[in-house]
N, C-alpha and C positions, 0 to 999 in steps of 0.2 A: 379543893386541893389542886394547887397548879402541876401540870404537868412536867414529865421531869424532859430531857433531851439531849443529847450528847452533843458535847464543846468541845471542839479541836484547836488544840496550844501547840506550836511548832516554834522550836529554838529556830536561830540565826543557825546555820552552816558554821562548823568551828573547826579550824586546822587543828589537826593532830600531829607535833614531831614522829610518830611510830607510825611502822606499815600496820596496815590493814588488817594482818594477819594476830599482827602481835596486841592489837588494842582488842579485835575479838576474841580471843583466844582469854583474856583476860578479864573482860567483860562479862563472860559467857559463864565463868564459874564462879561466882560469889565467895567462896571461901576466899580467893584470891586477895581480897579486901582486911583478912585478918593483920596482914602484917601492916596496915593503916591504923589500925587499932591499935595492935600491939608496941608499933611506936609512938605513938600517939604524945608522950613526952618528950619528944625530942624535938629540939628547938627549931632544928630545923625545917621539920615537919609543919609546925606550930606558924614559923612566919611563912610558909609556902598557903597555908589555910588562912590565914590573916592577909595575904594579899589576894584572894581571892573573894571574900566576904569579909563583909565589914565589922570593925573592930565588937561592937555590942552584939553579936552573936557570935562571935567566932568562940568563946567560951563556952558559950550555950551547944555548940554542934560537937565543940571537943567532950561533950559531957554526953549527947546523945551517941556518939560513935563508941563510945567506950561501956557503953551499955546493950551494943548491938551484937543480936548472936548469927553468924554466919554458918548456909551449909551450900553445897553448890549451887544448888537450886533454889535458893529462898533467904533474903535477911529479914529479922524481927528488930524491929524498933517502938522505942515508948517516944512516942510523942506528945506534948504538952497536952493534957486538955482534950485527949484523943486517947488515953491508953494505948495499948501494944497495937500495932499493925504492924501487915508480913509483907513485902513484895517478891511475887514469886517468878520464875520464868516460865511461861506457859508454852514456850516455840523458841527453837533457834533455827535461824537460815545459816548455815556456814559459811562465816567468813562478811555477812553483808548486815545482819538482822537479827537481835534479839528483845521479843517479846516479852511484856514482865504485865499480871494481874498483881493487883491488890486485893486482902484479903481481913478483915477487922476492921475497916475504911468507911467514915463515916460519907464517904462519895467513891462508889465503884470508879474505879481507873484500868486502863489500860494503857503504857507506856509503852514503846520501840525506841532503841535505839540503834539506828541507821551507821554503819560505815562503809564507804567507799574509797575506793585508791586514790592518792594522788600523783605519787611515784614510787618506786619501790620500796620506800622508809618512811614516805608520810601518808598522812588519811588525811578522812574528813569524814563528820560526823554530824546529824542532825537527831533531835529527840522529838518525840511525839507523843501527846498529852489528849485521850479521847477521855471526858469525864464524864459523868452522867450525874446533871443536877438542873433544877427547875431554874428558870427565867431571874427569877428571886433570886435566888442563889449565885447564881452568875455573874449578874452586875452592882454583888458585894463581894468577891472575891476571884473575878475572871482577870481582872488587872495581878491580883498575887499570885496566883495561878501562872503565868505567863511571865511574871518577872520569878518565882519558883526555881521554875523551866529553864529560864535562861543560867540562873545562879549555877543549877545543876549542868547542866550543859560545860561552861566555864571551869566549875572543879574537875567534871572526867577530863575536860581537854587538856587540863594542866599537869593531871598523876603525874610523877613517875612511871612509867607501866612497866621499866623492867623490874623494877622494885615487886613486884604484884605478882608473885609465883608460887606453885605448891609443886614442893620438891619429889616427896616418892608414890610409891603404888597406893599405898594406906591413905592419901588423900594427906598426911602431915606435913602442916605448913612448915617452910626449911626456915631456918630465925635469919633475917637478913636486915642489917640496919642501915641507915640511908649511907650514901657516899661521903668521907670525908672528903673530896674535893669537889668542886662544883664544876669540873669537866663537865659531866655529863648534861648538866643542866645549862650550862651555857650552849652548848654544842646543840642540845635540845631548842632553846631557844633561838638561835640563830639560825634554825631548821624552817620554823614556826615565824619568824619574821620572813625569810626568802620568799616564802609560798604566798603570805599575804599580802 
């Protein structure tokens, strides 16, 4: 039996349009993500996921997301070929750090994701992939691994995150649909161009 050993996958550094505060803040509680789901048909949603992964999965993930159940601390996902796994938050550092274990994962993981300021409305954010699998394993699938990481990477940077809120005390997500105009996302985008 080969031994197993831990693999370190780090994204690229990705500018974030939003401060620091407001990408953790949103990060940090997973329910937050319901109202990604819950629009999940809207078009506009739809070609913002489509420009960020490419066309022959983009249907495959709107189909995984829409089957995902969220609580603050933990999403459950059915992944192909893998049945149900959890990813949970194991640590938050406030404001800089939160830590996530996997849990029904046919390769224990442990993920962070990193953000830091970059001025007072933007960030930056890097993720981090410690995997535990043998030698074998590795160099059949430390290249998807790492291109994964980056894909993930790339979606968080792009949310909306003001879109990504839970309104009152009960933890009930407020129903909030995307912007009719695309102010915000140009405004967003040309935040995210200056910095880079």
């Amino acid at each position: 039996m080969e031994a197993v050993i831990m693999a370190r996958y780090e994204s690229n550094v990705k500018q974030v349009p939003y401060s620091q505060e407001e990408v953790y803040s949103k990060l940090s509680n997973l329910r937050n993500f319901e109202s990604i789901k819950r629009n999940i048909g809207d078009p506009r949603l739809q070609d913002a996921i489509s420009n960020e992964i490419p066309a022959d999965q983009a249907d495959m993930i709107r189909g995984n997301i829409e089957k995902m159940e969220f609580t603050p601390d933990s999403v459950k996902m059915e992944l192909p070929m893998m049945g149900e796994m959890s990813l949970n938050i194991i640590e938050r550092e406030p404001a800089k750090c939160i830590k996530f274990a996997t849990e029904n994962s046919p390769i224990g993981c442990n993920l962070w994701i990193q953000v830091l300021p970059v001025t007072d409305g933007t960030s930056k954010m890097k993720l981090t992939l410690d995997a535990d699998i043998n030698m074998f394993i590795k160099a059949m699938i430390g290249n998807k691994l790492q291109s994964g990481l980056d894909r993930v990477a790339d979606m968080i940077a792009s949310f909306p995150f003001p879109l990504l809120r839970i309104s009152d005390e009960d933890g009930d997500i407020e129903t909030q649909s995307l912007p009719d105009n695309e102010t915000d996302a140009e405004t967003a985008q040309d935040a995210q161009e200056d910095i880079i």
